[in-house]
DOKOLVO-720489 format. One record per residue (C-alpha): x, y, z; residue in one letter. Coordinates in Angstrom, 1 decimal. Layout:
> X	Y	Z	resn
> X	Y	Z	A
...
//
This chain:
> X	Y	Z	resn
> 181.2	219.5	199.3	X
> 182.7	219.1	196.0	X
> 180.0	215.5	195.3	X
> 177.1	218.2	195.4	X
> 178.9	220.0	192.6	X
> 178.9	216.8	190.7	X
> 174.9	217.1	188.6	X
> 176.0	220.9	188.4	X
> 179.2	220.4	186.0	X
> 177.5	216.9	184.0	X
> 175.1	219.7	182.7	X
> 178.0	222.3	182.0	X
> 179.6	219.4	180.2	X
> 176.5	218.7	178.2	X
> 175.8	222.2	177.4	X
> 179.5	222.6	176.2	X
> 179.7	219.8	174.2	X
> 176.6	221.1	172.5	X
> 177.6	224.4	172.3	X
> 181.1	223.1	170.4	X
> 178.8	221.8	167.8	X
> 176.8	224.5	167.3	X
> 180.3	226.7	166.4	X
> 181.7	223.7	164.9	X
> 178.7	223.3	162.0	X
> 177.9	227.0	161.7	X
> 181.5	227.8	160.5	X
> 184.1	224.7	160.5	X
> 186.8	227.0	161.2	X
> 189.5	225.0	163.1	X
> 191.0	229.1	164.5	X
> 187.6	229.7	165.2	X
> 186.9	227.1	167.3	X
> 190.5	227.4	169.4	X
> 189.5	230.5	169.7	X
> 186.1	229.6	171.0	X
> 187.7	226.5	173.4	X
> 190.6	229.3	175.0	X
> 187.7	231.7	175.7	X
> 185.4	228.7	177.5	X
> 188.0	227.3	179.1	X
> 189.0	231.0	180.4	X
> 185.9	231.9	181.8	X
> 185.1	228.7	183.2	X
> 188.3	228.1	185.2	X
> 188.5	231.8	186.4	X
> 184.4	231.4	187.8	X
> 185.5	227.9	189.6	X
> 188.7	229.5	190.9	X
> 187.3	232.5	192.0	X
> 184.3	231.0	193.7	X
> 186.3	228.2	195.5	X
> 189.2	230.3	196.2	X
> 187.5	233.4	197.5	X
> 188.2	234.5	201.4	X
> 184.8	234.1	202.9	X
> 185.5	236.3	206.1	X
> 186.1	239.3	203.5	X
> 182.4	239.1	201.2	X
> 182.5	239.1	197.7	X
> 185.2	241.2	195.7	X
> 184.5	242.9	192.4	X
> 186.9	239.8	190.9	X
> 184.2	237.5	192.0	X
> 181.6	240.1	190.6	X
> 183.1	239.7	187.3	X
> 184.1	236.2	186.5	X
> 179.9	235.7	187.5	X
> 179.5	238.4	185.1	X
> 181.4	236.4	182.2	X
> 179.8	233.3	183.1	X
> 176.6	234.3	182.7	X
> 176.6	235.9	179.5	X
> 178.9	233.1	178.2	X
> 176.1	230.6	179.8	X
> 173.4	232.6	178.0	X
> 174.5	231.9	174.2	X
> 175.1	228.3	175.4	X
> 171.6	228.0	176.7	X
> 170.2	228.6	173.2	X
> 173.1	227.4	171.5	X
> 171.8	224.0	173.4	X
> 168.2	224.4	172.7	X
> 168.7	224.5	169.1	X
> 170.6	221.9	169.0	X
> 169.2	219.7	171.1	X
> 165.7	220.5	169.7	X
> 167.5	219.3	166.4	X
> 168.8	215.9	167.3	X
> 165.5	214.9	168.5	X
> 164.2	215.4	165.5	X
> 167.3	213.9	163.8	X
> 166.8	210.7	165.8	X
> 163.1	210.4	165.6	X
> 163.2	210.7	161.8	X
> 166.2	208.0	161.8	X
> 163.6	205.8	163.6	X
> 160.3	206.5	161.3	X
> 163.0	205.5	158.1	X
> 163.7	202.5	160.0	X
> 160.5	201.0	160.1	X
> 159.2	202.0	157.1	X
> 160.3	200.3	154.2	X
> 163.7	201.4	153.9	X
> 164.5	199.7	157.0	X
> 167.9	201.9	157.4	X
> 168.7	203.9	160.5	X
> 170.7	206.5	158.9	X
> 170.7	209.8	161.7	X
> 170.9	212.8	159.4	X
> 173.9	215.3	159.2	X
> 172.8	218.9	161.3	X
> 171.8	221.3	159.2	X
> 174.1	224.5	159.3	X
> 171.7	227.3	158.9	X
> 170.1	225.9	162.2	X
> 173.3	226.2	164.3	X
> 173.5	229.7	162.3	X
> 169.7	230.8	163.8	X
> 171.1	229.8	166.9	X
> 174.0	231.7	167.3	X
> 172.4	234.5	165.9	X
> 169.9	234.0	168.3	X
> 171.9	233.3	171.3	X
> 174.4	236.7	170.3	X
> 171.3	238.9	171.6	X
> 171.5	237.9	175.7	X
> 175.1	237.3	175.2	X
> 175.9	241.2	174.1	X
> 172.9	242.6	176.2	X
> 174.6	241.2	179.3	X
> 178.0	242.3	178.3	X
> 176.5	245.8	177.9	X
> 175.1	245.7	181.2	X
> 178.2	244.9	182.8	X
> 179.8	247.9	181.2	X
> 177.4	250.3	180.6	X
> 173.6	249.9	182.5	X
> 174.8	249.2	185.9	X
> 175.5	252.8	186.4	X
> 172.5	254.2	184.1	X
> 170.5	255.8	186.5	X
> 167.0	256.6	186.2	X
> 164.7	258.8	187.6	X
> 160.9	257.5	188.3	X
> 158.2	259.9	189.4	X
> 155.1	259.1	190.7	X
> 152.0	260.7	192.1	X
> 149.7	259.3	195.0	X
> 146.3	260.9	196.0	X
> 145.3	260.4	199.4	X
> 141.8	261.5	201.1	X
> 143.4	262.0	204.7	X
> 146.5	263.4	203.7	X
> 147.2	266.4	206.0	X
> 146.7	269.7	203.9	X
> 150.3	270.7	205.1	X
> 152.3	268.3	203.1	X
> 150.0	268.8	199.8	X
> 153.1	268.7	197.0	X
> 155.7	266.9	200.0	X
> 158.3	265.2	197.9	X
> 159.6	261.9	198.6	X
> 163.1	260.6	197.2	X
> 162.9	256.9	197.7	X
> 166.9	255.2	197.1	X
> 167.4	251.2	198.0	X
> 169.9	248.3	198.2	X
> 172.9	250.6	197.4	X
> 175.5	247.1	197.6	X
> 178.6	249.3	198.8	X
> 181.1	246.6	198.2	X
> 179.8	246.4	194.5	X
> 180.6	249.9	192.9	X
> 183.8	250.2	191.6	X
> 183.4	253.6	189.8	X
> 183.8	256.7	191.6	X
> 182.5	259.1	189.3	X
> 179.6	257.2	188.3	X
> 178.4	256.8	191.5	X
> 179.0	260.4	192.8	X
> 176.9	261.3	189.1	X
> 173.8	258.7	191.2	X
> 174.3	260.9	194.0	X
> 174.1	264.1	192.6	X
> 171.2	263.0	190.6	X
> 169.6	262.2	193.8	X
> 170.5	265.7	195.2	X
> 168.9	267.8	191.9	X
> 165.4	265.9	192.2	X
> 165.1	267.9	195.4	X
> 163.3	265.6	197.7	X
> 161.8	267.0	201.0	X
> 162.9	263.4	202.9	X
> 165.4	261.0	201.9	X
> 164.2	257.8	202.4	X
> 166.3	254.7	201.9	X
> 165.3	250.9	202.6	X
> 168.2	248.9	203.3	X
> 171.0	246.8	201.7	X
> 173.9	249.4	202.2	X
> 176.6	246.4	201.8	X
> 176.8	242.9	200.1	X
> 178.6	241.5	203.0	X
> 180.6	243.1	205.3	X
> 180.6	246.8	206.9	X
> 183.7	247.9	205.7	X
> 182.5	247.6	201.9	X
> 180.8	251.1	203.5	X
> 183.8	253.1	204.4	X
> 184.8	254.5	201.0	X
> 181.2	255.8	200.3	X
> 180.6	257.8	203.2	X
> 181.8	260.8	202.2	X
> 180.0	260.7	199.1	X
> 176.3	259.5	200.7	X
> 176.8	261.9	203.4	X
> 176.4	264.6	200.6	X
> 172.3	263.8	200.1	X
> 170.5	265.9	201.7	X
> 167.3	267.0	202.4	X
> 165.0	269.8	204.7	X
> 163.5	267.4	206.6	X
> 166.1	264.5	207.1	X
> 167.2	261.1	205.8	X
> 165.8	258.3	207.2	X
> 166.9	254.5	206.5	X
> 166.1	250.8	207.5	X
> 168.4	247.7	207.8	X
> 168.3	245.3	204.3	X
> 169.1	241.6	204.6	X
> 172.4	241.9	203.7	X
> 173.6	244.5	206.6	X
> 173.2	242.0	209.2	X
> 176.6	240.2	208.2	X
> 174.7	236.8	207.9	X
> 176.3	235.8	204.1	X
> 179.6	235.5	205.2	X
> 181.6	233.5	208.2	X
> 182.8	235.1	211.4	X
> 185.6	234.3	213.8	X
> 183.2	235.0	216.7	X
> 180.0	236.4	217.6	X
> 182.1	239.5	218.7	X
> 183.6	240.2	215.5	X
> 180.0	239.8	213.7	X
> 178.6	242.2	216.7	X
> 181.2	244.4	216.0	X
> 180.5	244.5	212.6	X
> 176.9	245.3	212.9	X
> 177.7	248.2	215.0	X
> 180.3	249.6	212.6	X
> 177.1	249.5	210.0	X
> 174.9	251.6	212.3	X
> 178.0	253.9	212.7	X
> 178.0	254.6	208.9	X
> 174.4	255.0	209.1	X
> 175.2	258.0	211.0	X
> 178.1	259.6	209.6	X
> 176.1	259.5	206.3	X
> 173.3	261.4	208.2	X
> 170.7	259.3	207.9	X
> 168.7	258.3	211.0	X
> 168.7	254.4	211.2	X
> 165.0	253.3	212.5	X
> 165.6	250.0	214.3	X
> 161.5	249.1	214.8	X
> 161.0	252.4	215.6	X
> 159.2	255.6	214.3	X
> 159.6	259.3	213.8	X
> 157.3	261.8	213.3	X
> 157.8	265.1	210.7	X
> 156.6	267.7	211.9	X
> 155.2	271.1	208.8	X
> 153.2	273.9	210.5	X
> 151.8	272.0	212.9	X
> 151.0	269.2	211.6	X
> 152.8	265.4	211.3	X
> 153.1	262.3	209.3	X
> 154.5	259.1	210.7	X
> 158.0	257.7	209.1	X
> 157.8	254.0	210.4	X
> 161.3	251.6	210.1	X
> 161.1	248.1	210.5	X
> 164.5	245.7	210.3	X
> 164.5	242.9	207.9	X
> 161.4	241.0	207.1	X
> 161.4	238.7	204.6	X
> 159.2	235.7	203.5	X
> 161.2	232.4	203.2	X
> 164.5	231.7	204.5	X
> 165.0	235.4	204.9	X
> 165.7	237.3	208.2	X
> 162.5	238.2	210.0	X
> 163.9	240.6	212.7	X
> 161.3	243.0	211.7	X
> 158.8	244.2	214.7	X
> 155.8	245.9	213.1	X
> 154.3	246.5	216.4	X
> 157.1	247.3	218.1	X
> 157.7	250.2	215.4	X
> 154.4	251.5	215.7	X
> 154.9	252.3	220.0	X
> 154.6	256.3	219.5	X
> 152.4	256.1	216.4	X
> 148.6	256.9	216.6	X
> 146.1	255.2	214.8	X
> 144.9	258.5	212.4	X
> 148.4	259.0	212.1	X
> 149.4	259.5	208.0	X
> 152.0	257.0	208.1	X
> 154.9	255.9	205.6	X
> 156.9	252.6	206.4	X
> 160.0	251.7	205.2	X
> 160.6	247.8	205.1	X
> 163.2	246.2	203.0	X
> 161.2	242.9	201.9	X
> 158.6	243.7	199.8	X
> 156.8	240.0	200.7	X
> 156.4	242.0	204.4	X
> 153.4	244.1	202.8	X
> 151.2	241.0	202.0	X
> 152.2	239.0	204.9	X
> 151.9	241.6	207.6	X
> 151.6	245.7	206.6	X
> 147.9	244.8	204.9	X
> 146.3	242.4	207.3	X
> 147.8	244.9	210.5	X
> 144.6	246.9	211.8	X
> 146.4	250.4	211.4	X
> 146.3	251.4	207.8	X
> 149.9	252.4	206.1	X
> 149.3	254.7	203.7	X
> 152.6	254.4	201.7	X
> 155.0	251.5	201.8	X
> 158.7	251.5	200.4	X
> 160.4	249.0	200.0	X
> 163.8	247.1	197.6	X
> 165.4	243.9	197.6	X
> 164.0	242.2	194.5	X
> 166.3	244.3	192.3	X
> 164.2	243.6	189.3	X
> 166.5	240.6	188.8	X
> 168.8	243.5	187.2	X
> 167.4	241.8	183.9	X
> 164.0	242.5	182.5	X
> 162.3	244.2	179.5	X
> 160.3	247.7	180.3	X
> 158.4	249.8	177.9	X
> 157.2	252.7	180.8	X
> 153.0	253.1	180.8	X
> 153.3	249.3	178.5	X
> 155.2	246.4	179.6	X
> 157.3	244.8	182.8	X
> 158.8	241.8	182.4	X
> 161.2	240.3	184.4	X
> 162.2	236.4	185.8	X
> 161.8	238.1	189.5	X
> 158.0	237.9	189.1	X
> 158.2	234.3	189.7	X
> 159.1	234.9	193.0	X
> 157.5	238.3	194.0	X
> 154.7	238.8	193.7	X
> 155.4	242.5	194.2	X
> 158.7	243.6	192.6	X
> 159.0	246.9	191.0	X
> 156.8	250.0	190.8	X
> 153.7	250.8	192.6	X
> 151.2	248.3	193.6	X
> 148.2	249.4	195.2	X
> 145.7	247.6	197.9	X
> 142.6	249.7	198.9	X
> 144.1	253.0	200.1	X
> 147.0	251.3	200.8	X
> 150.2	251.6	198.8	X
> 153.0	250.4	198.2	X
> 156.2	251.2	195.9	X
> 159.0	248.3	194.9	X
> 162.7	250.3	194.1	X
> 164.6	248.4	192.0	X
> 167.7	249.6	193.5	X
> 170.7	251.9	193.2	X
> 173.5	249.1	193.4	X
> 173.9	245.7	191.9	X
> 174.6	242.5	193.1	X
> 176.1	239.2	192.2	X
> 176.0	239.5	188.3	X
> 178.1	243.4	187.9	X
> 175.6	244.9	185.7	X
> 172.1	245.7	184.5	X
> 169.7	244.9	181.6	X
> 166.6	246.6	180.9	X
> 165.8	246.6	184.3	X
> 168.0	250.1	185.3	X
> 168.9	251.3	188.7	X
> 166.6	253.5	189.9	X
> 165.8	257.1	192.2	X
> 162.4	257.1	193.2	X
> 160.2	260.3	193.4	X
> 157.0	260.5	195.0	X
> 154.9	263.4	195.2	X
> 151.8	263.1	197.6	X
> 148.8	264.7	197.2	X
> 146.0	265.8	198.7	X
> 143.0	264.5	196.9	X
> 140.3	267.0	195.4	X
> 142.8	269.8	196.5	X
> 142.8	272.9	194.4	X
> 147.0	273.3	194.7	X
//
């Protein structure tokens, strides 16, 4: 195990050594640079530690959380730190080679140049303090996104029906009981008619659930709370002493399912009934593209739902909408879906700009997205994962108001 961690630390070497310099020729401060070396050293040996060390029949613990946390900020000034610097000597070397064959015939590698190490770290200071920030401060700054969809063969009934979309809550990853019960009441004041919420409620293991239950179960909403499974409830990211214990586990998350109140659609539909007329709420499991779980059963969920049928599904995976929900011969008016997260790091100017490394890999990964008259909407998530924090890229409540097209209310 430990010779496939071998490439991995020759580049943390190289980037530290570069890094050094970069501190070293900006201020030639011998304190300064201790100081610099204790801190390295610090966060380096409490991320190995705490990786290696870590009992992996518990999940992740919020030590774990934060020694990724520190690492990658610390990593982000090194990256530039590096790139500066390594830009630098390339240039240092190939103008030590143009010297010596010209007519000076001298290979003489010039010194660095400090105001370039200085760029750097200035440079480099911007990730480094954003992602501090985000541990402390925008993992729990919730937002609020509303949006309105138009739909020709929406029933007249649920003109102005209000949706409150939550995802990928990550139980075992808040650590902050007040901020969390601030989310929930924030969910609670936008007043939703449905609660719908699709999937991740734990990193890991069930259990991360148990403390929040009291607090979820206090969402509510006049026509129910419905939920789906995320790829992280099935208890696949972390080693069992039997197939018992990880079937137990399993049924322990269905169990807080319910004592939150929310109805846990397995494959499986309900119907919302509002003066005599229905919409469909469709729940698939897990379908993912990739190495991800594909429990989901599309036509399994659709048994008791009718082709005319104004129908809302809830599937975890947004990569599910492009593989399956839009080439499936019933149309799905609305999709919700999480999981991407938004890479908890991005830049957003609302009604401007979306940036974020995640579109790389998703195609689909945050807001609404729209194909024909079908639609689809991307949460970026209550919780957090991994990395402890958020940057740019905030935890969100979705609110969707659906509306009859051409109608006069």
């Amino acid at each position: 195990m430990f010779l496939r961690w071998i490439p991995l630390i020759i580049v943390i070497l190289i980037v530290e050594w570069y890094a050094f310099q970069a501190i070293k020729t900006a201020f030639n401060n011998k304190w300064l640079l201790g100081v610099y070396s204790s801190i390295v050293v610090l966060v380096l040996g409490n991320f190995f530690w705490q990786f290696f060390g870590y009992d992996r029949t518990e999940g992740w613990t919020h030590a774990i959380a934060y020694a990724i946390g520190f690492f990658v900020a610390l990593a982000s000034l090194q990256i530039v730190l590096f790139s500066f610097l390594f830009l630098e000597d390339v240039l240092r070397l190939l103008k030590a080679f143009v010297d010596f064959f010209s007519e000076r015939r001298s290979f003489d590698i010039p010194y660095r140049r400090k105001f370039i190490s200085q760029i750097a770290i200035g440079l480099g200071a911007i990730p480094f303090a954003s992602l501090l920030y985000g541990m402390y401060q925008g993992r729990y700054n919730y937002k609020v996104l509303n949006y309105t969809l138009e739909y020709d063969d929406l029933p007249e009934e649920f003109n102005g029906f209000k949706i409150t979309q939550i995802s990928d809550l990550h139980c075992g990853s808040f650590d902050n009981f007040e901020k969390v019960a601030y989310g929930v009441d924030l969910i609670n004041q936008q007043k939703g008619d449905v609660i719908l919420f699709t999937g991740d409620l734990v990193n890991s293991v069930a259990k991360e659930a148990a403390p929040w239950v009291k607090l979820f179960s206090k969402i509510t909403a006049p026509f129910g709370k419905f939920s789906v499974m995320g790829n992280h409830d099935y208890g696949d990211y972390t080693e069992w002493e039997s197939i018992s214990a990880k079937e137990k586990n399993l049924q322990n998350l269905f169990n807080f399912h319910q004592e939150m109140g929310f109805d846990l659609l397995l494959n499986e539909s309900r119907k919302i009934e509002k003066n005599g007329n229905k919409i469909a709420i469709i729940g698939v499991e897990n379908w993912g593209a990739g190495r991800f779980k594909k429990a989901g059963d599309l036509s399994k969920s659709l048994t008791e739902v009718d082709k005319n049928d104004f129908k809302i599904l809830l599937t975890h995976d947004p990569s599910h909408w492009d593989a399956e929900v839009l080439p499936h011969k019933f149309t799905f008016h609305l999709t919700l879906s999480g999981h991407t997260h938004g890479f908890q790091f991005g830049i957003e100017i609302p009604g401007w700009f979306k940036w974020s490394p995640i579109k790389w890999r998703y195609k689909q990964w945050a807001g609404i997205y729209e194909s024909e008259n079908q639609k689809l909407n991307v949460n970026r998530g209550f919780g957090y994962l991994a990395y402890p924090g958020r940057v740019g890229i905030w935890p969100e409540i979705t609110v969707i108001t659906l509306k009859k097209k051409n109608s006069l209310i």
